[in-house]
VEXTORRO-440863 format. One line per field, with one value per residue (C-alpha): y, z, x; residue number from 1. Coordinates in nm, 4 decimals. Layout:
<nodes>
v	Y  ... .
w	Z  ... .
u	X  ... .
n	NUM  ... .
</nodes>
This chain:
<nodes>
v	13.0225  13.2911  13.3958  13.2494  12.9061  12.9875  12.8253  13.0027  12.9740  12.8118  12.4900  12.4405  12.2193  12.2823  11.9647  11.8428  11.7459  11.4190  11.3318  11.1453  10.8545  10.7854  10.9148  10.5858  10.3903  10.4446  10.2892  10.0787  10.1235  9.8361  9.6377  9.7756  9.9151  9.6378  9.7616  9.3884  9.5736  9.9141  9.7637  9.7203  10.1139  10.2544  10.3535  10.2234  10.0655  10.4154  10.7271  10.9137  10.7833  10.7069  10.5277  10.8126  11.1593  11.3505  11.3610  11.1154  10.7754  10.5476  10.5676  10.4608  10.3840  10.0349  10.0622  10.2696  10.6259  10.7182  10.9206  10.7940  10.7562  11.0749  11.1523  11.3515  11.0864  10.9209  11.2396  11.2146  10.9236  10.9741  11.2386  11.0538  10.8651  11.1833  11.2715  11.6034  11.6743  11.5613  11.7121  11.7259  11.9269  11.9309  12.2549  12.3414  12.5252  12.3259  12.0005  11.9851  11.6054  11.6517  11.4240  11.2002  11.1933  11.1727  10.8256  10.6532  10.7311  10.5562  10.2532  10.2613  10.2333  9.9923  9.7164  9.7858  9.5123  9.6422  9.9502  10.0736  10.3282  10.6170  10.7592  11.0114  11.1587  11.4143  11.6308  11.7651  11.4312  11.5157  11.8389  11.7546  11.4212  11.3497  11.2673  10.9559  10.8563  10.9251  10.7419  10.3920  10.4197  10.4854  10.1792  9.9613  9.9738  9.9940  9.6544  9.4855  9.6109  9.5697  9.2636  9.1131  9.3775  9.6219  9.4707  9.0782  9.1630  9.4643  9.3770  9.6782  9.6255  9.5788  9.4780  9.4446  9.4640  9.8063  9.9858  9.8574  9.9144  10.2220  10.3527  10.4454  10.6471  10.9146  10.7803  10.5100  10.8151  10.9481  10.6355  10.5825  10.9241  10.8565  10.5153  10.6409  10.9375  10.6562  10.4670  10.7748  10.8411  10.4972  10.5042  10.8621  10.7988  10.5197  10.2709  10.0251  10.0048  9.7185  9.9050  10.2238  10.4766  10.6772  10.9475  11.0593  11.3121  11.5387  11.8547  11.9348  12.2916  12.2041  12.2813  12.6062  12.6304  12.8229  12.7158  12.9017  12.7586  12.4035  12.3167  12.0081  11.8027  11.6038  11.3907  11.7343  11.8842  11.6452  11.6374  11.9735  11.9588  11.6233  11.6824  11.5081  11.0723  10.8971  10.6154  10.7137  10.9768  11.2556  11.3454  11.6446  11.8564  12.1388  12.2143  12.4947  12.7919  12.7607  12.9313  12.7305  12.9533  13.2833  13.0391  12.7825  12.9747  12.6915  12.5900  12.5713  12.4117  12.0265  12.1346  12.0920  12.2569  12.0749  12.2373  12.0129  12.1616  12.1034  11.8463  11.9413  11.8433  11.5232  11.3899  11.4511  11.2971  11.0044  10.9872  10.9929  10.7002  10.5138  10.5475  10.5139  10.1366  10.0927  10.1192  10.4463  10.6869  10.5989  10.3843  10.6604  10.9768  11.2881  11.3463  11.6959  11.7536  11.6347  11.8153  12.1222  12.0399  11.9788  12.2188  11.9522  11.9490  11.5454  11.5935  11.7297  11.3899  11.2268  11.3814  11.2397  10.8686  10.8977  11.0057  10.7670  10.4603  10.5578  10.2641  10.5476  10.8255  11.0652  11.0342  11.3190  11.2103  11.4844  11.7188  11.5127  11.5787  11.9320  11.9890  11.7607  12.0105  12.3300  12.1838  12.0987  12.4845  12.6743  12.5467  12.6657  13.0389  13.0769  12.9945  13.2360  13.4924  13.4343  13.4430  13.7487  13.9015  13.8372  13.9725  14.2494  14.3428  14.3412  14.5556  14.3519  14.1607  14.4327  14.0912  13.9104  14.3003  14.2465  13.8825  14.0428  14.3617  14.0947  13.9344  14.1964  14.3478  14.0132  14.0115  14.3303  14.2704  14.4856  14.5486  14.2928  14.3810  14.1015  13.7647  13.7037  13.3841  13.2358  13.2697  13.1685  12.7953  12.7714  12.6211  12.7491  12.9929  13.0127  13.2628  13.6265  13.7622  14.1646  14.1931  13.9466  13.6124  13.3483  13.0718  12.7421  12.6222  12.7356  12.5162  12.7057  13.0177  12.9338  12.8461  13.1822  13.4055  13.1989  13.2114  13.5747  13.5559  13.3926  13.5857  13.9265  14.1285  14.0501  14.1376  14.4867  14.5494  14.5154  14.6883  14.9980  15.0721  15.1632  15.4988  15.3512  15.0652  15.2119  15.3230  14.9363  14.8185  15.0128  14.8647  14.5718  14.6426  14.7293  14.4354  14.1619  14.2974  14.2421  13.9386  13.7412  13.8576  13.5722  13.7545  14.0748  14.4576  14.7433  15.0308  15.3831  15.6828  16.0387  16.2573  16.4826  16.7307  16.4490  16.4701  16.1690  16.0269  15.8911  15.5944  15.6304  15.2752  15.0559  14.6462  14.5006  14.1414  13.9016  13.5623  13.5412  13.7439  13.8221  13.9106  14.0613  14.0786  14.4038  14.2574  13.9973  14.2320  13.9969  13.8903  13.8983  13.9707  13.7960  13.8728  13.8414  13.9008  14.1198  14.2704  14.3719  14.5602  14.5648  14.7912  15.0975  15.0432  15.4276  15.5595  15.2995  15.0089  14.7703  14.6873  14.4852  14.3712  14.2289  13.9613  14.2192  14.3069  14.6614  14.7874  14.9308  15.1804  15.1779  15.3816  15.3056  15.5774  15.7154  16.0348  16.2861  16.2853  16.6455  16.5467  16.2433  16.2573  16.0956  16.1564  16.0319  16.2521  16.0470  15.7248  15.8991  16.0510  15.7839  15.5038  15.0926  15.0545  14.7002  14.8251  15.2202  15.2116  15.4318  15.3031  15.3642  15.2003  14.8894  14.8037  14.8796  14.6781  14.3418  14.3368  14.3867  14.7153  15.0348  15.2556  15.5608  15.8977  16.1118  16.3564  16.3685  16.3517  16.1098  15.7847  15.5558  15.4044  15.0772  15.2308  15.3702  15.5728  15.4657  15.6395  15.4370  15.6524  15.6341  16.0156  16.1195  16.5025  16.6484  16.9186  17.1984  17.4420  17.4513  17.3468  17.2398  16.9012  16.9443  16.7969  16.4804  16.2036  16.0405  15.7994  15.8560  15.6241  15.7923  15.7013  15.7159  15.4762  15.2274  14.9772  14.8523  14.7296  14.4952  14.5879  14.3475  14.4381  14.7991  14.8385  14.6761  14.8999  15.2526  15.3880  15.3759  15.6572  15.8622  16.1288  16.3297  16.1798 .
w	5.8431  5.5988  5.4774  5.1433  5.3152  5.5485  5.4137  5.1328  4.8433  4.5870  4.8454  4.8605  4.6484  4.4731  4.5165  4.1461  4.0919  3.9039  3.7519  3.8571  3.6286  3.7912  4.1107  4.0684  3.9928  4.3703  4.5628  4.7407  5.0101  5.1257  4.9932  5.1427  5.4657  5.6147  5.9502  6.1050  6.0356  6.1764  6.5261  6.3542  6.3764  6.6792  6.8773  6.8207  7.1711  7.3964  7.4613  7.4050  7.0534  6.8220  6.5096  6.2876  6.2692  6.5730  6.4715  6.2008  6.4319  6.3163  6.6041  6.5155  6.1060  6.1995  5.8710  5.7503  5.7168  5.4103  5.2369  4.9250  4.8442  4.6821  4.4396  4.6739  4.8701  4.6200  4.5260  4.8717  4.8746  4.5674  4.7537  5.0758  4.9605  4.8661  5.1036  5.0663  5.3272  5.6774  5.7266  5.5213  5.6232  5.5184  5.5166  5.3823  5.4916  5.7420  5.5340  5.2583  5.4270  5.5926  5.8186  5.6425  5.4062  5.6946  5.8067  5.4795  5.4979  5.8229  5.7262  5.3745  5.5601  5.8601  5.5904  5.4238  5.5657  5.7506  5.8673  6.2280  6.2078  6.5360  6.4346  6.6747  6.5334  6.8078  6.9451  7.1759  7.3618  7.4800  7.5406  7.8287  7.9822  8.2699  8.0789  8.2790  8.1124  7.7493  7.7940  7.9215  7.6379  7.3381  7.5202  7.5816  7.2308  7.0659  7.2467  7.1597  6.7904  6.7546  7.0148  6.7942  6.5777  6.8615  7.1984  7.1234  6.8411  7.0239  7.4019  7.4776  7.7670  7.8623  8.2080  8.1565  8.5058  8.5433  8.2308  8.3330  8.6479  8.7288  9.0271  8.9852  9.2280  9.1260  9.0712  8.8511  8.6987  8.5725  8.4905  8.2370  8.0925  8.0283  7.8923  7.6782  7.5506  7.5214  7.2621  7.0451  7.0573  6.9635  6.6522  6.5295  6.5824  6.3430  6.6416  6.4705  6.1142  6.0148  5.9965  5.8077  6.0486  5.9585  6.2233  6.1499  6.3641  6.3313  6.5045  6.5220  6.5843  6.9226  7.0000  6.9390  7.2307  7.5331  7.4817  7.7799  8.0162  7.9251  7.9393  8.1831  7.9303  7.8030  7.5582  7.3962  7.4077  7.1905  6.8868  6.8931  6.8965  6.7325  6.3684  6.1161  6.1022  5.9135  5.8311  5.8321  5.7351  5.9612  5.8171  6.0208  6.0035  6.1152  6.1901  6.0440  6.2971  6.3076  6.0687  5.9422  5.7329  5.9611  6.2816  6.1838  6.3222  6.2706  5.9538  5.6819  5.3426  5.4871  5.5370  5.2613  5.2756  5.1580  5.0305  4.9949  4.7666  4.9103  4.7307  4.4312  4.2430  4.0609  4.3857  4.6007  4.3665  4.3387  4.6862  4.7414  4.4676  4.6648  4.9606  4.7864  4.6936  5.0853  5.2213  5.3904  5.1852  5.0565  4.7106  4.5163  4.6954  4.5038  4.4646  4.3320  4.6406  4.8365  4.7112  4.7517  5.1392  5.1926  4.9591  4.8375  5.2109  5.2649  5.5985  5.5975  5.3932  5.6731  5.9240  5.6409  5.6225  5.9847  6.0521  5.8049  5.9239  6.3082  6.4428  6.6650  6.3722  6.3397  6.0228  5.9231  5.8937  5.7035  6.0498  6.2535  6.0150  6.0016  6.3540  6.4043  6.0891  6.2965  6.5910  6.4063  6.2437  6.5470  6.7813  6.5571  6.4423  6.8053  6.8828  6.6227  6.7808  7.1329  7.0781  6.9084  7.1768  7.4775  7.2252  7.1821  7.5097  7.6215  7.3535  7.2134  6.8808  6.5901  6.3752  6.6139  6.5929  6.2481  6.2571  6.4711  6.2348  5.9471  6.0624  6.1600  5.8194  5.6746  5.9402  5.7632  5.4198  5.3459  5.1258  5.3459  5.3223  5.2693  5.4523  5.7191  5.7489  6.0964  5.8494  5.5491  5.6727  5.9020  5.5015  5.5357  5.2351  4.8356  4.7306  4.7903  4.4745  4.4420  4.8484  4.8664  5.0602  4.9458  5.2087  5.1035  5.2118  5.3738  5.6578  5.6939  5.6627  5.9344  6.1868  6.1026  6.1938  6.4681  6.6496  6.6046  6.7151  7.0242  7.1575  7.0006  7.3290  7.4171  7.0537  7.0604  7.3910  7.2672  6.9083  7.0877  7.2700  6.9348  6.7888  6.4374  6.4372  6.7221  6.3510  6.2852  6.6227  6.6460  6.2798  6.4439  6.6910  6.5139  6.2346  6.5057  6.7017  6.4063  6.3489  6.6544  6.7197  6.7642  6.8620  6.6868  6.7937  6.8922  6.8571  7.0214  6.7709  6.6963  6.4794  6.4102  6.6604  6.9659  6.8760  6.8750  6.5249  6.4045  6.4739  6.7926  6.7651  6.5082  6.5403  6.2948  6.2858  6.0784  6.0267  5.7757  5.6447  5.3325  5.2387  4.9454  4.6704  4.4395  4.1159  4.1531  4.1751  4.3808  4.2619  4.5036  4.8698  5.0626  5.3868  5.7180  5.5587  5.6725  5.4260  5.4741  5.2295  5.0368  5.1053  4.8960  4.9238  4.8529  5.1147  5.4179  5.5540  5.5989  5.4551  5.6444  5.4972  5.7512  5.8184  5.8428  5.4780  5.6195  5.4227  5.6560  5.5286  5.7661  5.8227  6.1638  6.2171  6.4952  6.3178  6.3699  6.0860  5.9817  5.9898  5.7649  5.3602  5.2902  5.3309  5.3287  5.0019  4.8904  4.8281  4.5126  4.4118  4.4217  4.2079  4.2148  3.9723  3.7845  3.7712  3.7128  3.9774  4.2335  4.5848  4.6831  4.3220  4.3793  4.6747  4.6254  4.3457  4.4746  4.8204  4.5639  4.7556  4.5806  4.4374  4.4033  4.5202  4.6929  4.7755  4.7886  5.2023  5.2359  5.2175  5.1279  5.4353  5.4787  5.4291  5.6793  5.6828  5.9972  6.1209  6.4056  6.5846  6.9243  6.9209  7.1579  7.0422  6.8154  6.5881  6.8015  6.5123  6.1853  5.9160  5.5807  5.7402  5.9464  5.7036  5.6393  5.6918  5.9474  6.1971  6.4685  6.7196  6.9218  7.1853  7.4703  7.2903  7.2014  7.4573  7.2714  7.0139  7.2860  7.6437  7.7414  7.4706  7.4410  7.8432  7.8377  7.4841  7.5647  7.7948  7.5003  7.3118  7.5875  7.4133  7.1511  6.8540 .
u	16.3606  16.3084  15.9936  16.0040  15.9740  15.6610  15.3160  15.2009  14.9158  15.0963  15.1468  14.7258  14.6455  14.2317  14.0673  13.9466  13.5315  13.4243  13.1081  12.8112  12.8617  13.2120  13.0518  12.8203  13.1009  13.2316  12.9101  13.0849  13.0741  12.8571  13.1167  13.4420  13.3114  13.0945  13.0155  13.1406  13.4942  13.4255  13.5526  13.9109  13.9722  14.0893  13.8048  13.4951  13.3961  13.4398  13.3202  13.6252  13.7513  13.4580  13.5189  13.2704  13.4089  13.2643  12.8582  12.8628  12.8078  12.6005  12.3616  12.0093  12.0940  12.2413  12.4493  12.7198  12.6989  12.5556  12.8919  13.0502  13.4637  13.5279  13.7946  13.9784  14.0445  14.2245  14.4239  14.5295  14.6614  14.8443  15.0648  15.1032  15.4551  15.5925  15.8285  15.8799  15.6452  15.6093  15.2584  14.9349  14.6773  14.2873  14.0673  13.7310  13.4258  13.1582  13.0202  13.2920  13.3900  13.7055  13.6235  13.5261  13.8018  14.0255  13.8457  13.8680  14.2465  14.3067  14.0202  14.2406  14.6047  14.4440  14.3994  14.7358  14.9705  15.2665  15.1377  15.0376  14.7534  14.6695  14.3772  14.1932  13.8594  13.7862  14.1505  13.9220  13.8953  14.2055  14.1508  13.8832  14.0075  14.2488  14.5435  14.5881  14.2294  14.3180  14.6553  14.4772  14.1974  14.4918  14.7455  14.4434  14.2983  14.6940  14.7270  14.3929  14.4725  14.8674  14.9458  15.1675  15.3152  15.4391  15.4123  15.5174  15.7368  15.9467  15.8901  15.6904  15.5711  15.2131  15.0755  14.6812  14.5931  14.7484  14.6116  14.2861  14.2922  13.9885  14.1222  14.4799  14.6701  14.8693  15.1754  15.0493  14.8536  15.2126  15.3571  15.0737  15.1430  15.4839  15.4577  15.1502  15.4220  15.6808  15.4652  15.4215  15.7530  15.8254  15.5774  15.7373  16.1257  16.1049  16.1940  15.9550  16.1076  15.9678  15.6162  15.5008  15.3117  14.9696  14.8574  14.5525  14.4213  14.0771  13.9998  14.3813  14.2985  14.2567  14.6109  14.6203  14.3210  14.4849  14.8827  15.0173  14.7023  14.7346  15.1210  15.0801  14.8277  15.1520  14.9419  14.8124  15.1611  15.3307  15.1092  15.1791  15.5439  15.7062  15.7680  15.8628  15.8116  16.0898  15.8642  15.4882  15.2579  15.0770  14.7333  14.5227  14.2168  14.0876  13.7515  13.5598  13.5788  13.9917  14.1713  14.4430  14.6329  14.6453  14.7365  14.9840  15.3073  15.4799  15.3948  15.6865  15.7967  15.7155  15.3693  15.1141  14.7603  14.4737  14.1691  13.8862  13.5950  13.2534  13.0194  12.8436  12.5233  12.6334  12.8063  12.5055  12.2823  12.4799  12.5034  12.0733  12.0790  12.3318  12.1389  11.8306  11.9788  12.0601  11.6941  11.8312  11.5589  11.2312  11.2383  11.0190  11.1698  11.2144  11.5737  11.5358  11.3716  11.6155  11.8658  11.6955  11.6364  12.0552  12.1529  12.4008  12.5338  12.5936  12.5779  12.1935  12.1625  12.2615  12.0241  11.7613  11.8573  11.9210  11.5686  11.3928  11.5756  11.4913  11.2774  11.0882  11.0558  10.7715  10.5320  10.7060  11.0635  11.1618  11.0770  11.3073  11.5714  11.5203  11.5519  11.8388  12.0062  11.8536  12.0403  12.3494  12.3758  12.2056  12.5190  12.7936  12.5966  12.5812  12.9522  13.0708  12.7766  12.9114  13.2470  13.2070  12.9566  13.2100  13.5441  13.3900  13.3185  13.6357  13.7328  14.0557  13.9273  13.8069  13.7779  13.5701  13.3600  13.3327  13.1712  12.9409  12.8906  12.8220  12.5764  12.3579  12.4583  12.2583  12.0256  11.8949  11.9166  12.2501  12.5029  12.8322  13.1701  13.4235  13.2861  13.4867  13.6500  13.4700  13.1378  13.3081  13.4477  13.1043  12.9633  12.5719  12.6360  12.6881  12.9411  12.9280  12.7741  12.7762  12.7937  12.5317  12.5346  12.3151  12.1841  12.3154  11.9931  11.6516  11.6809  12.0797  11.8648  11.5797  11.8944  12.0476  11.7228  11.6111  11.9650  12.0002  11.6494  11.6792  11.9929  11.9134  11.9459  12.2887  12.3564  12.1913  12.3829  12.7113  12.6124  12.4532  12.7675  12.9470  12.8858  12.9568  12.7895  12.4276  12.1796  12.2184  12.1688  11.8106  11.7134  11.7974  11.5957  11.2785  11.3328  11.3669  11.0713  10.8848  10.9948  10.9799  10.5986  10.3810  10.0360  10.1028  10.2806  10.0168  10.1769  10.0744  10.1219  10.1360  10.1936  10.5333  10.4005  10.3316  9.9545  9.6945  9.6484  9.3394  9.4056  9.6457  9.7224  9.8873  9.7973  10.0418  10.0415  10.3005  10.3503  10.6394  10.9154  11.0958  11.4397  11.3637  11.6502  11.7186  11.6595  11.4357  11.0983  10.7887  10.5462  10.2814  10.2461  10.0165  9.8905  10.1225  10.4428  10.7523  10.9503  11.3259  11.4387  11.7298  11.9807  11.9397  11.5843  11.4230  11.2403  11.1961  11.4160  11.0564  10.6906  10.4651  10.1408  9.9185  9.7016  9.4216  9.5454  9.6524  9.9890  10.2667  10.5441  10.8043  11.1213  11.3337  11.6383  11.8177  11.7425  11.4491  11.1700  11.2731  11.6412  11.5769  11.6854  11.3710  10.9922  10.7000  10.5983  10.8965  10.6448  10.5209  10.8523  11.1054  11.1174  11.1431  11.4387  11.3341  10.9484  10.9605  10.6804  10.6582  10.6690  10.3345  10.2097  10.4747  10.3274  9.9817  9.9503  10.1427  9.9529  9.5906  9.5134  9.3469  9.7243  9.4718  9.7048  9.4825  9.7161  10.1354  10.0809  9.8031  9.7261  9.4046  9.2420  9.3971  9.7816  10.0269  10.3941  10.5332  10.8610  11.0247  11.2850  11.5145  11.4750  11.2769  11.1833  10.8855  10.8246  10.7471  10.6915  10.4730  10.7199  10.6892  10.6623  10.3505  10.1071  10.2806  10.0612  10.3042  10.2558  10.5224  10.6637  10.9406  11.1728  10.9117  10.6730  10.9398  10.8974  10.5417  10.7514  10.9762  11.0081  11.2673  11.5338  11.4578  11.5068  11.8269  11.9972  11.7358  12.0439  12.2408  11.9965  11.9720  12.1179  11.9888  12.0478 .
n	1  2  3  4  5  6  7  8  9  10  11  12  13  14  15  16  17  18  19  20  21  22  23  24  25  26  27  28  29  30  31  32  33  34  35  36  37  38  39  40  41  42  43  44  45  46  47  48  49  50  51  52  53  54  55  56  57  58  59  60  61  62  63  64  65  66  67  68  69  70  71  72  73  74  75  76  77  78  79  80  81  82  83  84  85  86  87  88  89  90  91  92  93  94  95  96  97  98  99  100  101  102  103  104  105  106  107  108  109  110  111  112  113  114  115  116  117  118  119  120  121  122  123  124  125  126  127  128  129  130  131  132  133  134  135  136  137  138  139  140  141  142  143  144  145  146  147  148  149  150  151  152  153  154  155  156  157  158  159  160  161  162  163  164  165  166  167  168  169  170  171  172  173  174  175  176  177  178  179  180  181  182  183  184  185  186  187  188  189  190  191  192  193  194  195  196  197  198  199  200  201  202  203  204  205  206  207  208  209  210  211  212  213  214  215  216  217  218  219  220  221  222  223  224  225  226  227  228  229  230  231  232  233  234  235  236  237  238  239  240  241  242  243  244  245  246  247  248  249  250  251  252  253  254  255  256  257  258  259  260  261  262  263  264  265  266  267  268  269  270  271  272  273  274  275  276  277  278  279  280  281  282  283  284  285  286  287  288  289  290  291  292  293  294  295  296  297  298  299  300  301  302  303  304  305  306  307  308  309  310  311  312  313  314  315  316  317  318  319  320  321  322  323  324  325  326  327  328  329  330  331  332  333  334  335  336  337  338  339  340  341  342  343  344  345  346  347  348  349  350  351  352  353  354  355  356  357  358  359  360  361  362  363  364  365  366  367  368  369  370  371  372  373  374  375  376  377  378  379  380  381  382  383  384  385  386  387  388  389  390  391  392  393  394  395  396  397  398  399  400  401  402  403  404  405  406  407  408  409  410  411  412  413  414  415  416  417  418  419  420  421  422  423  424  425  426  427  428  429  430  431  432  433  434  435  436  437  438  439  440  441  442  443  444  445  446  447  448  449  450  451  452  453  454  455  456  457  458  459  460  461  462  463  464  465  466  467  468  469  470  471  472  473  474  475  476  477  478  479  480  481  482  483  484  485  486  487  488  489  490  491  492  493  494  495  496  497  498  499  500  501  502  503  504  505  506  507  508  509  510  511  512  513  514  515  516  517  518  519  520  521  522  523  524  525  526  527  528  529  530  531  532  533  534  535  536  537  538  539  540  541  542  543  544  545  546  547  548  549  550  551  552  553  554  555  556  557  558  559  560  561  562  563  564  565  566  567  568  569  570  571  572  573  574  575  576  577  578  579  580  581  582  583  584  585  586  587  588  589  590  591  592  593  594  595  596  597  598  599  600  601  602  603  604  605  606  607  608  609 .
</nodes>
């Protein structure tokens, strides 16, 4: 094969938009998916092969997931009698309803007479069963569905008592294997002519987990390798951590990419109405609201009927939904996060370093290089907009923060041990410390020379931070917040305004104070680009405080320049410097600020900076 037949752009296809008035056309739904008929796809009654795309079961709703017949679908099956290729695959970021699309294909083709449909919603399934266990569960529901049609009608053997049997011994352990690999063989050599086949399989990626390592699971092994079927149709997926494009080595002119677009306003909002009409959301709910709450994600609209339709709900339904969408993000940030962490420590995946460099990069409010793709297809942001990433929601933001949060030491650990990336590692030390105080930092201080300051010690107590944005100035500050700064930010990286309505300046560096480009005269000096303010007047006036200069060195009472450093030295002579009003925390005092993380990263600063 040359390389003008291997996969490339101009075989995706865009998936087209429609409006919400032929959205609303499309409710139904209710009447083509009554749940008395969900039983008719392959795997509704067992653990291994559920009928809803992994996450999406109906579980306490007691009615069909609440996710409307898009467009797409239909473009889809528009293509699927075009022969020209053997393989369609489906892509798209987290929540863009591959899935989903996938299921409506193999409910569509399981009511089409004359077809035969092996539909498998989780890959992984077979990744982590005995082999011997996946075969009986695909032969035993292929029989209860397709009696007639493939075991009656071509004498394909089926003895009952032996694919039920639980015990098997190993020999009847391989013999269901191979008659399991038989039957798919059988369905994709066109041995049963007188019936179209649709394979529909979701989480496909799965093959490409550990090739070399898992060359005896048979069942795995041949979705991977049988190619084209002379009389049916192979429809995939991948999930939203794989990347399709970079990892099909195998992909070639009869395979045909997919790209489903995620859901926008007008389909969301038809979708709340629809489910509005089903009893699944309140009668007078605010669909504005909701929409701002899923960020036009259908599956945080799920968590939301799912939660108001639970028998055993809180008052606040809208809480259970949130944490079952905190859940739902918080386990795939922190498989990108870990994955990252563990690649990186063995040195041998720079682009697994970069996922890590990017989000610490957002963590603390910088400028981000090109979004890499594990973040891109994870769907919990907008677009990149001048190196800026934009939360697709604030629940998709919460789950971001609180996972970086909760696992910030290993983090720091592997950062630190860079030279090129250890400055961001300690602002990512000082900005989390911040942030994950409950009962407020006290932090011991001195000046540039290592002498007491009046005060010595610093309480600084937050409740709530801010990412603030470069040209959106704020509009008021109220007490408790943390603000990270944007990058470019003149002067410091932070301001905290605390509950004691105390204002805090604060500058974290690897550098020495003297050694800095910016000081803390520099509060008067620079400006705030959209307000022509200076610093200290910016501030001063948004938290309500007095913006009186007494001096280009000094500050008013209830104000502070804090410079946060992992060097450990002071001024030992009079400089130009001396008289700076600066509040110093230095290596030595570090571990007032977090004891646990900075013990574990401090060996990394040992030297002089």
């Amino acid at each position: 094969m040359n390389e003008n037949d291997k996969l490339n752009s101009s075989m995706i296809i865009e998936m087209d938009k429609t409006e919400e008035d032929d959205l609303l056309e499309k409710l139904n739904l209710e009447e083509h998916l009554e749940p008395k008929n969900l039983n008719k796809v392959i795997g509704v009654e067992n653990d291994i092969f559920q009928v809803m795309p992994t996450g999406l079961k109906e579980n306490s709703m007691g009615n069909i997931s609440p996710f409307l017949i898009r467009n797409q679908t239909q473009i889809l099956l528009d293509t699927l009698n075009k022969k020209q290729w053997d393989r369609r695959i489906l892509i798209g970021s987290s929540g863009a309803g591959k899935s989903y699309i996938l299921f409506h294909l193999a409910y569509y083709h399981y009511h089409l007479p004359d077809w035969i449909v092996l539909y498998i919603p989780n890959m992984a399934t077979l990744y982590n069963n005995p082999n011997h266990s996946v075969a009986q569960q695909i032969m035993n529901r292929m029989y209860l569905l397709y009696k007639t049609q493939l075991f009656e009608k071509y004498k394909f053997k089926f003895d009952e008592e032996f694919w039920r049997n639980p015990n098997p011994s190993e020999k009847e352990k391989k013999s269901m294997i191979s008659q399991c690999l038989n039957l798919f063989s059988a369905l994709t050599n066109g041995v049963f002519l007188n019936h179209k086949i649709f394979i529909a399989l979701d989480q496909w990626n799965i093959l490409f987990r550990d090739e070399k390592m898992n060359q005896d699971n048979h069942i795995l092994n041949f979705f991977r390798e049988f190619g084209e079927i002379p009389n049916g149709v192979f429809v995939t997926a991948v999930s939203s951590s794989f990347e399709p494009i970079d990892r099909l080595h195998d992909a070639d002119y009869v395979t045909l990419i997919f790209r489903v677009s995620v859901y926008d306003k007008a389909e969301l909002s038809a979708m709340i109405k629809y489910n509005i009409k089903r009893k699944n959301l309140p009668e007078k709910v605010n669909i504005e609201h909701i929409q701002h709450l899923t960020g036009n994600v259908p599956r945080i609209l799920f968590f939301l009927c799912q939660a108001f339709k639970n028998p055993k709900r809180s008052q606040n339904w809208e809480k259970d939904a949130h944490q079952a969408t905190m859940k739902y993000y918080r386990d795939r940030i922190f498989h990108i996060l870990s994955k990252s962490q563990s690649q990186q420590k063995l040195k041998n995946s720079q682009i697994q370093h970069d996922s890590l460099q990017f989000a610490m990069l957002l963590y603390l409010n910088k400028d981000l290089p090109t979004l890499p793709n594990q973040w891109e297809m994870l769907g919990i942001f907008t677009e990149i907009d001048d190196k800026r990433c934009t939360f697709i929601c604030d629940w998709a933001k919460e789950a971001f923060y609180q996972t970086i949060n909760d696992n910030i030491y290993d983090y720091l650990e592997v950062l630190s041990m860079d030279s090129q990336t250890k400055a961001r590692a300690f602002e990512l030390f000082v900005s989390s410390s911040f942030i994950k105080s409950i009962q407020g930092i006290t932090l011991k201080t001195t000046n540039l020379r290592g002498e007491k300051t009046d005060p010595s010690e610093l309480e600084i107590e937050v409740n709530k931070f801010v990412t603030q944005e470069k040209n959106k100035p704020l509009q008021i500050i109220d007490p408790g917040t943390f603000i990270i700064c944007y990058e470019g930010h003149p002067v410091v990286d932070f301001v905290a305004f605390s509950l004691k309505k105390q204002l805090f300046y604060i500058q974290a560096s690897v550098s020495p104070y003297q050694e800095h480009p910016k000081k803390m005269p520099d509060l008067w000096e620079s400006l705030f680009e959209s307000t022509q303010q200076s610093i200290y007047e910016y501030y001063s006036q948004l938290t309500g405080l007095s913006n009186k200069k007494i001096s280009k060195t000094k500050l008013p009472q209830n104000q502070f320049y804090l410079y946060i450093t992992s060097n450990p030295h002071f001024m030992i002579f009079k400089s130009k410097y001396s008289g700076h009003q600066v509040h110093l925390v230095n290596r030595d005092e570090l571990s007032s600020l977090n004891l646990t993380s900075w013990s574990k990263i401090k060996k990394y600063f040992s030297k002089s900076n």
